[in-house]
C-alpha positions in Angstrom: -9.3 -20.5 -4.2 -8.6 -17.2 -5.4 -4.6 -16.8 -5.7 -2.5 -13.6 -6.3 0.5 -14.4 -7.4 3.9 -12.2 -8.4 7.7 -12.8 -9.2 10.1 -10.0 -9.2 13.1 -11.8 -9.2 14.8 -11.4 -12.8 14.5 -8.5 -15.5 10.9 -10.0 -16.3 8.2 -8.9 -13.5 4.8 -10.7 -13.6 2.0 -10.6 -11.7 -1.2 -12.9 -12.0 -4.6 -13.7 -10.5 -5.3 -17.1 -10.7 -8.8 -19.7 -9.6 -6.6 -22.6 -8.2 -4.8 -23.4 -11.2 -7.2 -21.5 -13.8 -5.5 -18.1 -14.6 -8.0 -15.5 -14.5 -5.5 -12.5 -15.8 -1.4 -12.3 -16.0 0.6 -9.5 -16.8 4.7 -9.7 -17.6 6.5 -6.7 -17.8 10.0 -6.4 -19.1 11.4 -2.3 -18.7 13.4 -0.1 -18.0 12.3 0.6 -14.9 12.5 -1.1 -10.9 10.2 -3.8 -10.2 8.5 -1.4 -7.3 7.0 1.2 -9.4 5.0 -0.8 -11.5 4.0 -4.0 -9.6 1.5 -2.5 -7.4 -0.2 -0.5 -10.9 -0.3 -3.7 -12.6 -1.7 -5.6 -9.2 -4.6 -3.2 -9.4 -5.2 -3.2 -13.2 -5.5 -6.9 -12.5 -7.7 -6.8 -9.7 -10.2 -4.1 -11.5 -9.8 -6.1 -14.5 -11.5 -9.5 -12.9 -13.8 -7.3 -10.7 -11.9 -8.1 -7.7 -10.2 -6.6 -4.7 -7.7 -7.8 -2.2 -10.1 -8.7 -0.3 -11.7 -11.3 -2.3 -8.2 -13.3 -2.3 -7.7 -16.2 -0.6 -4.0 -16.6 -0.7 -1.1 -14.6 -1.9 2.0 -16.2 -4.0 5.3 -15.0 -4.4 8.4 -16.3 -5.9 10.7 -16.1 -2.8 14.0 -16.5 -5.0 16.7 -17.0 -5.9 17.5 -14.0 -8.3 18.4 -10.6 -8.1 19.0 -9.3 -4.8 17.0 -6.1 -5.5 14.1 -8.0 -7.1 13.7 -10.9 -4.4 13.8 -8.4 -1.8 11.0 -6.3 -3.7 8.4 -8.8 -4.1 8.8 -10.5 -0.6 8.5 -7.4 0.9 5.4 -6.3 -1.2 3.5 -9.6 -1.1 4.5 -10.0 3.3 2.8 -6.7 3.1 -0.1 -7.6 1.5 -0.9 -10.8 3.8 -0.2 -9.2 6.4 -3.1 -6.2 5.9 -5.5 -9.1 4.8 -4.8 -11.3 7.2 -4.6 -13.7 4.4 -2.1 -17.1 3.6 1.1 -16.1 1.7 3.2 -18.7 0.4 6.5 -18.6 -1.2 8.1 -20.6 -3.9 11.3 -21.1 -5.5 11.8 -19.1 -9.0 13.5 -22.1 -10.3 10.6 -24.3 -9.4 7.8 -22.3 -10.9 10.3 -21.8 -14.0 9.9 -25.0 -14.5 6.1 -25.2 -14.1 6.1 -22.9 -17.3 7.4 -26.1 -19.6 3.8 -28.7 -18.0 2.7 -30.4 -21.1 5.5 -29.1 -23.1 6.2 -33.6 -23.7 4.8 -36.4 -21.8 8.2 -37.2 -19.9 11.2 -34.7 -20.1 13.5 -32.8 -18.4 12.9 -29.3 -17.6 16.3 -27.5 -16.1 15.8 -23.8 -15.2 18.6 -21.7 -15.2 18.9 -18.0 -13.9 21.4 -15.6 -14.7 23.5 -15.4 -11.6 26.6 -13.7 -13.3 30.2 -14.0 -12.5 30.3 -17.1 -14.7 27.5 -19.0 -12.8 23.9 -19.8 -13.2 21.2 -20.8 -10.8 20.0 -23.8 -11.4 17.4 -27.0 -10.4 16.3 -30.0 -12.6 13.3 -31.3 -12.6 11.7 -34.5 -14.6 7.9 -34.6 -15.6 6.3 -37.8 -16.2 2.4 -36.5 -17.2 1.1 -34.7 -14.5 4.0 -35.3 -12.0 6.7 -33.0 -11.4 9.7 -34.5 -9.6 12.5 -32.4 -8.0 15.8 -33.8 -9.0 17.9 -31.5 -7.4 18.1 -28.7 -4.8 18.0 -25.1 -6.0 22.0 -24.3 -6.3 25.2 -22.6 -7.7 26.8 -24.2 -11.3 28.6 -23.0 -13.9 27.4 -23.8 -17.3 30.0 -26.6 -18.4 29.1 -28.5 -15.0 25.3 -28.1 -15.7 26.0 -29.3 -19.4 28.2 -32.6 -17.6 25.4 -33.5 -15.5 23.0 -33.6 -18.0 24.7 -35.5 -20.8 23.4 -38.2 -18.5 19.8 -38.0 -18.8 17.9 -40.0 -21.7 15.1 -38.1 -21.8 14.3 -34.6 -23.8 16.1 -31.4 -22.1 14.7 -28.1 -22.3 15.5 -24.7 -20.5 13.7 -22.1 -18.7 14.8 -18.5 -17.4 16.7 -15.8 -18.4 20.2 -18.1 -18.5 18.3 -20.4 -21.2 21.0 -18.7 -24.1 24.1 -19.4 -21.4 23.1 -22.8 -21.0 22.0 -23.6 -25.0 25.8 -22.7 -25.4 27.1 -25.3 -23.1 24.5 -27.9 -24.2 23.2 -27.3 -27.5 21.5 -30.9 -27.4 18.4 -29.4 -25.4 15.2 -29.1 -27.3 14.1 -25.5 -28.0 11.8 -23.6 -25.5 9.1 -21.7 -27.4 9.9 -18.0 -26.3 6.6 -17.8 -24.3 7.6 -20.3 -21.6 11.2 -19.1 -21.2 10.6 -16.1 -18.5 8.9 -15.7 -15.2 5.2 -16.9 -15.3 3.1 -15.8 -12.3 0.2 -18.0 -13.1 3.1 -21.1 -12.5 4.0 -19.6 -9.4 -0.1 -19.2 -8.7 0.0 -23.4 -9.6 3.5 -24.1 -7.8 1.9 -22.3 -4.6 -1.8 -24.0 -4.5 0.3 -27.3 -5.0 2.3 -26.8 -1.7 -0.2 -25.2 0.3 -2.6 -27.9 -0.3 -0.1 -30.6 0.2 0.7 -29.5 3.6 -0.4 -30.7 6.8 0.1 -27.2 9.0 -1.3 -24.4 7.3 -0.2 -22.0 10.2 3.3 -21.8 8.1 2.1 -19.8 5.7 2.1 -16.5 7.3 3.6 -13.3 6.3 6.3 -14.0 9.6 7.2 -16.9 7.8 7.9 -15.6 4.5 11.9 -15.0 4.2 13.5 -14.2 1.1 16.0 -17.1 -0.5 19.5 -15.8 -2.0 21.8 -18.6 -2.2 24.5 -16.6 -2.0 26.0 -13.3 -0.2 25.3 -9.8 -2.0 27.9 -8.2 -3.3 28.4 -6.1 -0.7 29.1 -8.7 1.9 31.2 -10.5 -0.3 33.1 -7.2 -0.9 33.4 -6.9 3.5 34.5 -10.4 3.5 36.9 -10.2 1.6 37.9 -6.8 3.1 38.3 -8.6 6.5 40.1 -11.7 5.6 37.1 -13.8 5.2 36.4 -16.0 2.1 33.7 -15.7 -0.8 31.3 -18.3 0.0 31.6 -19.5 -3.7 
C-alpha cells in the first residue's frame, strides 16, 4: 500500500511517501516560513522523486494534532483535500502517537513519552511503553505541566526517553530520561505513514476513513476563544 503521509503540527513540517511501513522518500523542513507554502512543493518533489503521482497512492496520512492551531489546521485541510480529489482513504493520527513511533527499536522494552510544546507553562503529552514490536498506549493524549509529567514517571522501572519539540522542557523536569539521538526527536512522517497503516488495517469499517471524517484534534481552545471566554464571564477550560 502506497501511503502519503504529512504532519504540520509543530515548527518541524515533514512529508513522506511510504510502501506500508517501508519509506520510499521523507522530507523535514524546519523555516522560517508557514507550513502552506512549502508542503505542497515538497509533496511533489517527493512524488517526482519515486516516479509517482497522486494517483498511484493508496492512502493518505496526516497527523490530525494536537499542536499548533495554525499547523493542525494546515495539514488536515491539505491532506481532506487531497482524499477528497482522489477519492482515496485518509486517515488521521495523533502527533503524540506517531512521535512516539520515532523511538521503535530505540531498546527492547522502554518508555517513550512525547511531549509538545503547548506554552503557557504546559506540554502536550501521552506515554507509551514498547515491549519489541508492541506499542502500548498508557495514556490519553492530554494537558500537563512538566513537574506533573516528571511525578508520574518517577514511577515507571523501565528506561524513559522523550520525543517532540518539548523534549528540553521535559529533560529539565526529569533529567533521569535517557537521551534521544537528535534524529528521532521531531515530527517523522514516515511514523505517521506506520502509525496510519497500523490503524487502518486494524480496523473493521474502512468506510471511516474518509475525508468527511477527518477533524482536526486541539485539546484545548485557541487563544482567541479563550480571550472571548473570558471576555464574557466564561472560564478558561484549563
Amino acid at each position: 500500500m502506497l501511503i502519503l503521509s504529512a504532519d504540520t503540527t509543530a515548527r518541524t513540517a515533514t512529508a513522506a511517501i511510504c510502501n506500508d511501513k517501508t519509506c520510499l522518500g521523507l522530507v523535514q523542513k524546519t523555516e522560517e516560513v508557514t507550513h502552506s507554502e512549502i508542503m505542497m512543493v515538497e509533496i511533489d518533489r517527493l512524488l517526482k522523486n519515486a516516479g509517482l503521482s497522486l494517483s498511484d497512492i493508496d492512502m493518505f496520512a496526516i497527523s490530525a494534532g494536537p499542536g499548533s492551531f495554525t499547523g493542525v489546521r494546515i495539514g488536515v485541510s491539505l491532506i481532506k483535500g487531497l482524499s477528497f480529489m482522489s477519492g482515496k482513504p485518509v486517515v488521521g493520527v495523533s502527533s503524540l502517537e506517531s512521535l512516539a513511533e520515532n523511538g521503535r527499536g530505540t531498546e527492547k522494552r522502554f518508555i517513550a513519552c512525547s511531549v509538545m510544546d503547548a506554552r503557557r507553562n504546559q506540554l502536550y503529552n501521552a506515554i507509551f511503553e514498547y515491549d519489541g514490536d508492541v506499542r502500548t498506549r498508557l495514556c490519553e493524549d492530554r494537558l500537563i505541566s512538566a513537574d506533573a509529567l516528571a511525578s508520574e514517571l518517577e514511577h515507571f522501572d523501565l528506561p524513559v526517553y522523550f520525543f517532540g519539540d518539548g523534549t528540553h522542557i521535559a529533560r529539565k523536569a526529569f533529567p533521569k530520561c535517557r537521551t534521544t539521538p537528535d534524529a528521532m526527536v521531531y515530527q517523522n512522517a514516515s511514523s505517521v505513514a506506520s502509525v496510519a497503516f497500523e490503524l487502518y488495517n486494524s480496523s473493521k469499517d474502512k468506510s471511516l476513513f474518509n475525508d468527511t471524517m477527518l477533524r482536526p484534534v486541539y485539546l484545548r481552545d485557541s487563544q482567541a476563544e479563550r480571550e472571548y471566554k473570558q471576555k464574557n464571564g466564561g472560564a478558561d477550560n484549563e
